[in-house]
C-alpha positions in Angstrom: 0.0 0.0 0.0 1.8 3.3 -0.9 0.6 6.3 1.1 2.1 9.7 1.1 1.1 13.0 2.1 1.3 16.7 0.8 3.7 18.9 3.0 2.3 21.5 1.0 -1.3 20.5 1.8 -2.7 22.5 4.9 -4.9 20.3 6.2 -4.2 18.9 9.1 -1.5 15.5 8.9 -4.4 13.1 10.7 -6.9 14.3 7.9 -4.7 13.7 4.9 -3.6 10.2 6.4 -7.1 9.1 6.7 -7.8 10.6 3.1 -4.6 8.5 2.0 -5.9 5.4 3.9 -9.7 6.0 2.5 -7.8 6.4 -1.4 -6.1 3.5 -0.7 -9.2 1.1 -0.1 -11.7 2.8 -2.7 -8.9 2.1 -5.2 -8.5 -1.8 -4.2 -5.3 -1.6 -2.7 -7.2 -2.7 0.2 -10.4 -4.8 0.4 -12.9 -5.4 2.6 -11.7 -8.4 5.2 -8.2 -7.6 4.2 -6.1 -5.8 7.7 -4.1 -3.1 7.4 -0.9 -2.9 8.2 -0.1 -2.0 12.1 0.2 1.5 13.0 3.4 2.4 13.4 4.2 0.9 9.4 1.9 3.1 8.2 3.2 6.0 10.2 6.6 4.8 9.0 5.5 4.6 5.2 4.0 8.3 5.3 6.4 9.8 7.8 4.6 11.1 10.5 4.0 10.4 14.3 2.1 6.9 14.9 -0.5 9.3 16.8 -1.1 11.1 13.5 -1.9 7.4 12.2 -4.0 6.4 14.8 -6.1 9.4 14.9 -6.6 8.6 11.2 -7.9 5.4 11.7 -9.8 6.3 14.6 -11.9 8.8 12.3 -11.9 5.8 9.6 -13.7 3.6 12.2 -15.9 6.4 12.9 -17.3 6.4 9.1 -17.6 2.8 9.2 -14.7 1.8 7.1 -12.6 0.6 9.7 -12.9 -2.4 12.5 -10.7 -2.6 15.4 -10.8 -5.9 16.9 -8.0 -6.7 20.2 -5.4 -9.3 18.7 -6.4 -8.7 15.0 -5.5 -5.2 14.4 -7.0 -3.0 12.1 -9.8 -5.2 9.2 -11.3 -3.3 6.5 -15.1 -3.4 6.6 -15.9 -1.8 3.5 -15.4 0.9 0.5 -16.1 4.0 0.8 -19.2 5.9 -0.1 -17.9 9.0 -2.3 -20.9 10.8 -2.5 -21.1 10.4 1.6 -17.2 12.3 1.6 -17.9 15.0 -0.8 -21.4 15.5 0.8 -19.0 15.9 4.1 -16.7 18.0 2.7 -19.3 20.5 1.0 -20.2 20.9 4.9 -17.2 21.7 5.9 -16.4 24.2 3.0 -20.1 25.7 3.6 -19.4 26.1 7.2 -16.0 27.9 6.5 -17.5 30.0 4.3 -20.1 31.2 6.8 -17.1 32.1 9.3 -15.6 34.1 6.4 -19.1 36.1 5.9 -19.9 34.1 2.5 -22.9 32.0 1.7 -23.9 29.2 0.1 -25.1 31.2 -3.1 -21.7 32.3 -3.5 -19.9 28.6 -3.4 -22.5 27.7 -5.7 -21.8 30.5 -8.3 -17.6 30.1 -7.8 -18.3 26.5 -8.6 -20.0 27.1 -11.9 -17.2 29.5 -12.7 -14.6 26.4 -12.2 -16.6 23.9 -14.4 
């Protein structure tokens, strides 16, 4: 499985592990039943703290993708839902752009500029 992360990228490390893991299974690297490697090899692989890793997965199991099971590590329970992360994400952006004074009017018409 080859993860790596964007030092240019802003988003936090823990979010762009978990989008690295989340890539990696909705391409097939991964498949549901298959475990992922422990931890601190995937913290290895991408260069960051295995806390950074582990926070990742945590928010993994939290969407359902992930199982953590004592003695068996980490199982992959299924792919990912795309339409469920950008659904998430257009939250997130909408609620940024609140804090910044902008509305959802305006995403929508800087999106149809961009396509």
């Amino acid at each position: 499985m080859l993860l790596s992360l964007d030092l240019e990228d802003e988003r936090p490390l823990h979010e762009q592990a978990a989008d690295a893991i989340r890539r990696a299974i909705a391409d097939g690297e991964v498949e549901p039943g298959d475990r992922l490697p422990p931890a601190r090899d995937l913290a290895d692989a991408m260069r960051v703290n295995a806390n950074t890793v582990l926070r990742a997965l945590r928010e993994l199991r939290a969407e359902g993708l992930l199982e953590f099971r004592r003695g068996r590590g980490v199982t992959v329970l299924r792919k990912p839902d795309p339409e469920v992360a950008l659904r998430s994400r257009a939250r997130e952006l909408l609620a940024e752009a609140h804090r910044h004074g902008y509305t959802a009017a305006d995403l929508v018409r800087w999106i149809e500029e961009e396509s």
